[in-house]
GUROSE-837319 format. One record per residue (C-alpha): chain; x, y, z. Coordinates in steps of 0.1 Angstrom, whole numbers, plus 2048, in hexadecimal, padded with zeros to 3 digits. Layout:
+--------+-----+-----+-----+
: cadena :   x :   y :   z :
+--------+-----+-----+-----+
:      A :   X :   Y :   Z :
...
+--------+-----+-----+-----+
END
This chain:
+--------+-----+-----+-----+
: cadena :   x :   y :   z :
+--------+-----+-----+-----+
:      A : BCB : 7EB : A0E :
:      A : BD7 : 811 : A0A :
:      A : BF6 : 809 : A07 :
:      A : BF2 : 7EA : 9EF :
:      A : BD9 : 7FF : 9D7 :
:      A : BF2 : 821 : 9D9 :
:      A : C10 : 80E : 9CD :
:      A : C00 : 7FB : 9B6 :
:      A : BF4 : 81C : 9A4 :
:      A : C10 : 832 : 9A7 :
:      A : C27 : 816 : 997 :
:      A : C0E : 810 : 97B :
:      A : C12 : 837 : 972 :
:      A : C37 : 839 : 978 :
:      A : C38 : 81F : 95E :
:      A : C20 : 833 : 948 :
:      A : C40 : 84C : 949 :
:      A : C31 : 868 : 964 :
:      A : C42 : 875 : 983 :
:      A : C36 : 87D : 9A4 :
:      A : C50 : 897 : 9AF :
:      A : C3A : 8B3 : 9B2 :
:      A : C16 : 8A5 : 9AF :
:      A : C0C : 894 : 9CE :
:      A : BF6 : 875 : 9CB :
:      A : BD6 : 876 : 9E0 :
:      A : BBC : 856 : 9E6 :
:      A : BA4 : 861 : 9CD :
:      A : BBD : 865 : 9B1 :
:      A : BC4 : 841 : 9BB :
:      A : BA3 : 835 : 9BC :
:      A : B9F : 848 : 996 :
:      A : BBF : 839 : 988 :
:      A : BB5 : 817 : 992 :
:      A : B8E : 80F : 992 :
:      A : B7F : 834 : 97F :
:      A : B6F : 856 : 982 :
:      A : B50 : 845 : 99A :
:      A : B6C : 836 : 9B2 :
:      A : B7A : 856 : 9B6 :
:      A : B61 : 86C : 9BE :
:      A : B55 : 858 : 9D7 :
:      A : B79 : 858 : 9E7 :
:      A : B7C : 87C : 9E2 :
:      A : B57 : 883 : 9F6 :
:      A : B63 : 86C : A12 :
:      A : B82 : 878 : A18 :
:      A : B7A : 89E : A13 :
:      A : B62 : 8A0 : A2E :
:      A : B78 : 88A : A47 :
:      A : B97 : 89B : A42 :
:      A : B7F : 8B9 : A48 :
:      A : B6C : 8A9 : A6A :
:      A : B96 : 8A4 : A72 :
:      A : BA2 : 8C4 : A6E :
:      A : B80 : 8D2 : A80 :
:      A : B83 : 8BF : A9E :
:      A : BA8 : 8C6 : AA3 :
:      A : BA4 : 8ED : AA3 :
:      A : B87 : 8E8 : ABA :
:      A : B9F : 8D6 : AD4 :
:      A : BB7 : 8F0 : AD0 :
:      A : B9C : 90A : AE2 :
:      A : B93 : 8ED : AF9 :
:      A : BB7 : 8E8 : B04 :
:      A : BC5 : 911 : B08 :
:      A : BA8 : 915 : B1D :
:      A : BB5 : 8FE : B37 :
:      A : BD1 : 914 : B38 :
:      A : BC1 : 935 : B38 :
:      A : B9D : 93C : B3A :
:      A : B9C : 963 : B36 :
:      A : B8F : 959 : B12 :
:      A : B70 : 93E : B0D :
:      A : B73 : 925 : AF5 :
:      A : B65 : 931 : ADB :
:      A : B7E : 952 : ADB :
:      A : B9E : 939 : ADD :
:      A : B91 : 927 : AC0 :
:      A : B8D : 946 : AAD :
:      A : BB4 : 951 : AB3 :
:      A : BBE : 92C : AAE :
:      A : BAB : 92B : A8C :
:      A : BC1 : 94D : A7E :
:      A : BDA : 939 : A8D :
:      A : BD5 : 91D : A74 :
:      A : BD6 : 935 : A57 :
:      A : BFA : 92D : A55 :
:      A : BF5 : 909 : A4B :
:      A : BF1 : 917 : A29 :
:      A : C14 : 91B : A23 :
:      A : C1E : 8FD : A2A :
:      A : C27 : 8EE : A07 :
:      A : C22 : 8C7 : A0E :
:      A : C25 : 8AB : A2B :
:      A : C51 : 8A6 : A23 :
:      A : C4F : 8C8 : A37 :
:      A : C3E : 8B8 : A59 :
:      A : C57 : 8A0 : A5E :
:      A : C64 : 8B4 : A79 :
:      A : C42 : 8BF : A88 :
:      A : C3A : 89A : A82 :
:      A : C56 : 88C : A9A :
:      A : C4A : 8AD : AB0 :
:      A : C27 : 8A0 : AB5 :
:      A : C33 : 87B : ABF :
:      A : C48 : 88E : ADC :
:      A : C27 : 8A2 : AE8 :
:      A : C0F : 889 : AE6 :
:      A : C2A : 86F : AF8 :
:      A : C2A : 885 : B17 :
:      A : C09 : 891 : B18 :
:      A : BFF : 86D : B18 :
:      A : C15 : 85E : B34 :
:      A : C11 : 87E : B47 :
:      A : BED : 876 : B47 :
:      A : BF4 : 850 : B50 :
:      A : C09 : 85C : B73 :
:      A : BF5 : 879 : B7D :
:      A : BD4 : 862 : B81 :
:      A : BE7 : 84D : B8F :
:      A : BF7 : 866 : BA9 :
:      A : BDD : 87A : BB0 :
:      A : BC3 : 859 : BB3 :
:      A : BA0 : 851 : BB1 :
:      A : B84 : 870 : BAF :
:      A : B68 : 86C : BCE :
:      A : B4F : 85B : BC4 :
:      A : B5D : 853 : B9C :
:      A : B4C : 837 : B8F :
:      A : B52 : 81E : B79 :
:      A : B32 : 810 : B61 :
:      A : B3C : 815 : B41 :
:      A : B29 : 81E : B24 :
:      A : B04 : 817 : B33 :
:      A : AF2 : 817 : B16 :
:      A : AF6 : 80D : AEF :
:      A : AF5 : 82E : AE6 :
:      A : B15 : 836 : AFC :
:      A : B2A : 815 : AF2 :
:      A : B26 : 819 : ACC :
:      A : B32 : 842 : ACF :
:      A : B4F : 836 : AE2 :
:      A : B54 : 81D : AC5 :
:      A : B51 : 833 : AAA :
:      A : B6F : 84A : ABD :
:      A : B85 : 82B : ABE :
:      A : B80 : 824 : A95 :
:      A : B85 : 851 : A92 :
:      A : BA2 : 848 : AA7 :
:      A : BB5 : 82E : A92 :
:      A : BA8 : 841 : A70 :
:      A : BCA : 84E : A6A :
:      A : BBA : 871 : A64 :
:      A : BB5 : 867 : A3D :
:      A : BD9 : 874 : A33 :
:      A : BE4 : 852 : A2C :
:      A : BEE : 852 : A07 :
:      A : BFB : 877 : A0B :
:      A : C15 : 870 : A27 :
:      A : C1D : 84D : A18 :
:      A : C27 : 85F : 9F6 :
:      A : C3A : 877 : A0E :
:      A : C51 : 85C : A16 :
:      A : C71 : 854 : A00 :
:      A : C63 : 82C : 9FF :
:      A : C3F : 82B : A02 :
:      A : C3F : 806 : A05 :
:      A : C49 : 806 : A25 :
:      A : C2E : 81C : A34 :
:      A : C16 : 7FD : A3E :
:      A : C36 : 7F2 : A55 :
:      A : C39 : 814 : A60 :
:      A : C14 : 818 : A6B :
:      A : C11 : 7FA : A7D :
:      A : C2B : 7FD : A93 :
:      A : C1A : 826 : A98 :
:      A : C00 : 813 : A9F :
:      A : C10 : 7FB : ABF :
:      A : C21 : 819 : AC8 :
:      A : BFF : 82D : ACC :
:      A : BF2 : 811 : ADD :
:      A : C0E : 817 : AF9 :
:      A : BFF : 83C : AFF :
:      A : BD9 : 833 : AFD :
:      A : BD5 : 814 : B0F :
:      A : BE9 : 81E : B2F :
:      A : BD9 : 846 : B2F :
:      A : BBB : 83D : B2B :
:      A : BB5 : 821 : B48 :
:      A : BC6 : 836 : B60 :
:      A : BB1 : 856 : B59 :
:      A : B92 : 83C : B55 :
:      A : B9A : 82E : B77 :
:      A : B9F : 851 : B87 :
:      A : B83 : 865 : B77 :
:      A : B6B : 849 : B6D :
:      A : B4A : 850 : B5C :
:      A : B51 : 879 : B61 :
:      A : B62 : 871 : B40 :
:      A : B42 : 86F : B2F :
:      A : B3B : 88F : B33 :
:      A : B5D : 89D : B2F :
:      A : B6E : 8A1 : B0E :
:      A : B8F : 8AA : B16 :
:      A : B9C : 891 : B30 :
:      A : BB6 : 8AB : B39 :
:      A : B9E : 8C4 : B4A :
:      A : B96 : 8AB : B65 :
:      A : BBB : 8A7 : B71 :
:      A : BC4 : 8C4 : B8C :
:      A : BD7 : 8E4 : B82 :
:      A : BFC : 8DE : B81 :
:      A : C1D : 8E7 : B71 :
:      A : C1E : 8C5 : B64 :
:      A : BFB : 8CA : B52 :
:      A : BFF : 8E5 : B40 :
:      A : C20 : 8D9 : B35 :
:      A : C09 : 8BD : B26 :
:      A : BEC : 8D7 : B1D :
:      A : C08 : 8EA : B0A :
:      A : C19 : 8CC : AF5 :
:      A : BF4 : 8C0 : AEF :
:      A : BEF : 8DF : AE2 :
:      A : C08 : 8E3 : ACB :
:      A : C03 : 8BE : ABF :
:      A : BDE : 8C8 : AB2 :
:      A : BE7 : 8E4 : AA3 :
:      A : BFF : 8CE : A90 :
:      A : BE3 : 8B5 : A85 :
:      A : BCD : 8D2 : A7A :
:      A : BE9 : 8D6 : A59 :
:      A : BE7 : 8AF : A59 :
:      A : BC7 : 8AC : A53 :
:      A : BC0 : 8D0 : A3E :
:      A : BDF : 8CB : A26 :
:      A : BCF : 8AD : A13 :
:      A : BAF : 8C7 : A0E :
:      A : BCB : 8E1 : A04 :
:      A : BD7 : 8C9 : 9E8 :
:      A : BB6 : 8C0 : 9D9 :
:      A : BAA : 8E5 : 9D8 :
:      A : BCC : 8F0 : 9C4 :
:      A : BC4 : 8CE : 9AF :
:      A : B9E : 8DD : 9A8 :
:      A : BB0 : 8FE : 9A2 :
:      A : BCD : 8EF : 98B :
:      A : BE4 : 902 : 9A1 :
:      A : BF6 : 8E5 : 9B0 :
:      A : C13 : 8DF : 99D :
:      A : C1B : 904 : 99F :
:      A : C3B : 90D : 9AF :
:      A : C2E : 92C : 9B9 :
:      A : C26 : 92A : 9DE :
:      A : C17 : 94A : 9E5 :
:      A : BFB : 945 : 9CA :
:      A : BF7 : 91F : 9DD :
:      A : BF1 : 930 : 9FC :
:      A : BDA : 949 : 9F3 :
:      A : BC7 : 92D : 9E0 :
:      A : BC5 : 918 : A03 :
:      A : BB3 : 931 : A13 :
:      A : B8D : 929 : A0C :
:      A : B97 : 908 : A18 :
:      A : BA5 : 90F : A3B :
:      A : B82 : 928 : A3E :
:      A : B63 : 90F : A43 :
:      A : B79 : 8FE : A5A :
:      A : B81 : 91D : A70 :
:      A : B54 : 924 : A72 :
:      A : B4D : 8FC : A75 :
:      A : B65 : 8FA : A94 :
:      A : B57 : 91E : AA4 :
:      A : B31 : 90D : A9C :
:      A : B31 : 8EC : AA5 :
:      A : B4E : 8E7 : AC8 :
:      A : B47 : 8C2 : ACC :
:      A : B64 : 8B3 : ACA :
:      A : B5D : 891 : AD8 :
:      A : B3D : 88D : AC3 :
:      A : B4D : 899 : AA3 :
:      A : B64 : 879 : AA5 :
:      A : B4D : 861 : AAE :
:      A : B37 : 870 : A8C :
:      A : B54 : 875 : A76 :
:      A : B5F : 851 : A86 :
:      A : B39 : 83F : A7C :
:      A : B31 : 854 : A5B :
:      A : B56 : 85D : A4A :
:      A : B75 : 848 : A5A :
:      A : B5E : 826 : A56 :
:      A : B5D : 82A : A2F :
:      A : B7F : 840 : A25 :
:      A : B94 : 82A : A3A :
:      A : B89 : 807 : A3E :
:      A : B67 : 803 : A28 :
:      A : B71 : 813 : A03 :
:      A : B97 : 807 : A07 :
:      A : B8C : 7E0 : A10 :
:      A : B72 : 7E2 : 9F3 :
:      A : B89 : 7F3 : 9DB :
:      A : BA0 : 7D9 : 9DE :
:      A : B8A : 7BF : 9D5 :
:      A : B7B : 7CE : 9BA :
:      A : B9D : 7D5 : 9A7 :
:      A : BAC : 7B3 : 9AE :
:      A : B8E : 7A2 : 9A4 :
:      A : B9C : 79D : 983 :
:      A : BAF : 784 : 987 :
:      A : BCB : 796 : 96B :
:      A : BD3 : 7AC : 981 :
:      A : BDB : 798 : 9A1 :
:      A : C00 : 787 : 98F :
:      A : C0C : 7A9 : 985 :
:      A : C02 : 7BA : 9A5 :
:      A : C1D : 7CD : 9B9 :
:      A : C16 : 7BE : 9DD :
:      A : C0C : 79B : 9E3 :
:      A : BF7 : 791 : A01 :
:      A : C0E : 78D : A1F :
:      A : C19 : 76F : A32 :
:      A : BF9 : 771 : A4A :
:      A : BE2 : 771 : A30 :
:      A : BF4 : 756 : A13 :
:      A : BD6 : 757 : 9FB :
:      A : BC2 : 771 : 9E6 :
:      A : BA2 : 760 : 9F5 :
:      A : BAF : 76B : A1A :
:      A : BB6 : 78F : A12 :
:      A : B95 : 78E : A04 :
:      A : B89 : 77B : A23 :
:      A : B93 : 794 : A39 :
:      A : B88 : 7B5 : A20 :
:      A : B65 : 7A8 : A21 :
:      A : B65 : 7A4 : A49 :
:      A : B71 : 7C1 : A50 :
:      A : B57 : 7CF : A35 :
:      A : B3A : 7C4 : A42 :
:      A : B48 : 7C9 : A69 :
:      A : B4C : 7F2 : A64 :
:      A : B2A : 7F3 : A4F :
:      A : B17 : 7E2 : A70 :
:      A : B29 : 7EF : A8B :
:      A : B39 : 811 : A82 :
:      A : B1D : 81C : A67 :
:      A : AFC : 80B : A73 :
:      A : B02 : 80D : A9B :
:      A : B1A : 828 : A9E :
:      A : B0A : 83F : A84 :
:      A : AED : 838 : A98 :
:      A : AFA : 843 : ABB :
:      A : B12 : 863 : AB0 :
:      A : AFB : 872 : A9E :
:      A : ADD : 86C : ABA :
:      A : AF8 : 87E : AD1 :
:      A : B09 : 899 : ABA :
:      A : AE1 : 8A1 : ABA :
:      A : ADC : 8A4 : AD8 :
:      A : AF8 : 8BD : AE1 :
:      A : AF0 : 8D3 : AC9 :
:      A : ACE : 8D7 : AD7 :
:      A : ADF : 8D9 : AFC :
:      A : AFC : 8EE : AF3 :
:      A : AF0 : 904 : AD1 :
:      A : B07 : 90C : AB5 :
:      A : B22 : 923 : ABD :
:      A : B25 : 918 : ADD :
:      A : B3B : 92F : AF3 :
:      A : B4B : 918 : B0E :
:      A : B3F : 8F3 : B03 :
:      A : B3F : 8DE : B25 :
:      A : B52 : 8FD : B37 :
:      A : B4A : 8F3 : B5B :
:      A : B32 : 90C : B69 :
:      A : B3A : 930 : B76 :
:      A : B34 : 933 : B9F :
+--------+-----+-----+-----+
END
């Protein structure tokens, strides 16, 4: 539905005579252009603060993981050099210039994964792991909300799809991203599920529970690098909008960009430091943010702009193969609609929030060393 609504847009206004080569179009300017000023403020809020949660939780894992490999520092203190760290994202111009980093990052997260998949399997079962699952609604629905966080795309959809020299394509693209993913996920996480079990719960970063090795921190290294990658995925869309609020964006002047994309990298750098729960912040970003920027405003922005029935001969895509009619794509948009809205935002908002709550209360703000195991 991105996809569909971004290219039906950007080839209304290249009609209309403008050119994208140094403006980058973002979801809300989509949203604007096709359906007003309401639409896009509502797509601006959204994806703000989930691009936001994004870039949060992946500085928070970056502490998380360079403590496995050296605990001189707490948590806390790796996330403060890892946040100065990210001050560099700032220079970064736009999302052409991670294609290299991009390819990077499928390399890291490739090993980390299958070098998770064999060392449960090598090293075997923990005494006494057992297996029951989520016992309790409250458990099952945070686990669901990760999986919709998971498979969120990280809200830089329109931004990498107008990095791309045929934008058209990028549906192809992401499913097949998508089946590749599945090859890392599914196999990792039964085999650490089946050796670790229900320790999990109570474990954020899967990784600590595997013994010390040269083969881990090869995997705690590459992970490491892969979220500090994602933390300029997710803080570059931010970047754009601020220089857009600025009128600063078109500027080829780098230097004044940069200095501009500082207040933005800031909040993110405290939030992190404030609030270390990085499980729990994708189960609430998954329930309260991912469920309406990615599947919920997208299906019913859709519907509302092909409603007119005017606009449905002309349109750029036509509905695929799979779904031969305008009444199926609408079908399926209303599903899925009122699927998120029950599950992700009634139940899941429900249970994330109930546990993002009570962490805080066990573990404070400005935690030092969240779920650190205990000194003897």
């Amino acid at each position: 539905m991105i996809t569909w609504l971004y290219m039906e847009y950007r080839s209304r206004m290249e009609r209309e005579g403008h050119t994208f080569k140094i403006h980058i179009i973002q979801w809300f300017e989509v949203l604007d252009g096709l359906l007003g000023r309401k639409w896009k403020f509502l797509g601006l809020g959204f994806n703000c603060v989930y691009l936001l949660f994004s870039a949060i939780t992946q500085l928070i894992a970056c502490g998380s993981n360079i403590f496995l490999l050296n605990n001189d520092l707490n948590k806390r203190e790796w996330t403060y050099i890892f946040g100065a760290c990210c001050l560099v994202t700032i220079f970064i111009p736009s999302f052409r210039n991670y294609r290299l980093w991009s390819f990077f990052g499928v390399v890291t997260i490739t090993y980390t994964s299958w070098y998770m998949t064999v060392a449960a399997l090598f090293y075997g079962q923990a005494p006494g792991a057992t297996h029951d699952g989520p016992n309790s609604l409250l458990l099952y629905f945070t686990g669901a909300t990760n999986i919709l966080y998971t498979f969120g795309s990280h809200a830089v959809t329109v931004e990498i799809m107008h990095a791309m020299y045929r934008p058209v394509k990028f549906k192809y693209v992401y499913l097949f991203a998508t089946l590749y993913i599945f090859t890392l996920t599914i196999p990792s996480s039964m085999a650490v599920y089946w050796a670790f079990g229900d320790s999990l719960l109570v474990n954020a970063n899967a990784l600590a529970l595997l013994p010390k090795s040269a083969a881990r921190d090869v995997a705690v290294l590459l992970m490491l690098i892969h979220q500090f990658i994602t933390v300029g995925f997710a803080v570059t869309p931010l970047y754009f909008v601020w220089e857009k609020i600025l009128g600063v964006h078109q500027t080829t002047n780098m230097l004044l960009r940069a200095t501009c994309r500082v207040p933005v990298i800031l909040p993110i750098w405290f939030f992190a430091i404030a609030f270390p729960f990085f499980g729990l912040i994708n189960s609430v970003g998954g329930c309260l943010l991912v469920t309406f920027t990615v599947y919920i405003i997208p299906c019913l922005a859709h519907i509302v702009y092909f409603s007119n029935s005017s606009l449905r001969a002309p349109s750029v895509e036509k509905p695929p193969f799979f779904l031969p009619t305008w009444t199926a794509v609408y079908v399926v948009n209303i599903f899925v609609i009122v699927w998120i809205v029950a599950v992700g935002v009634g139940f899941g908002g429900w249970a994330s929030v109930s546990v993002f709550i009570k962490q805080v209360q066990t573990f404070g703000v400005f935690a030092k060393c969240y779920q650190c195991p205990e000194a003897s």
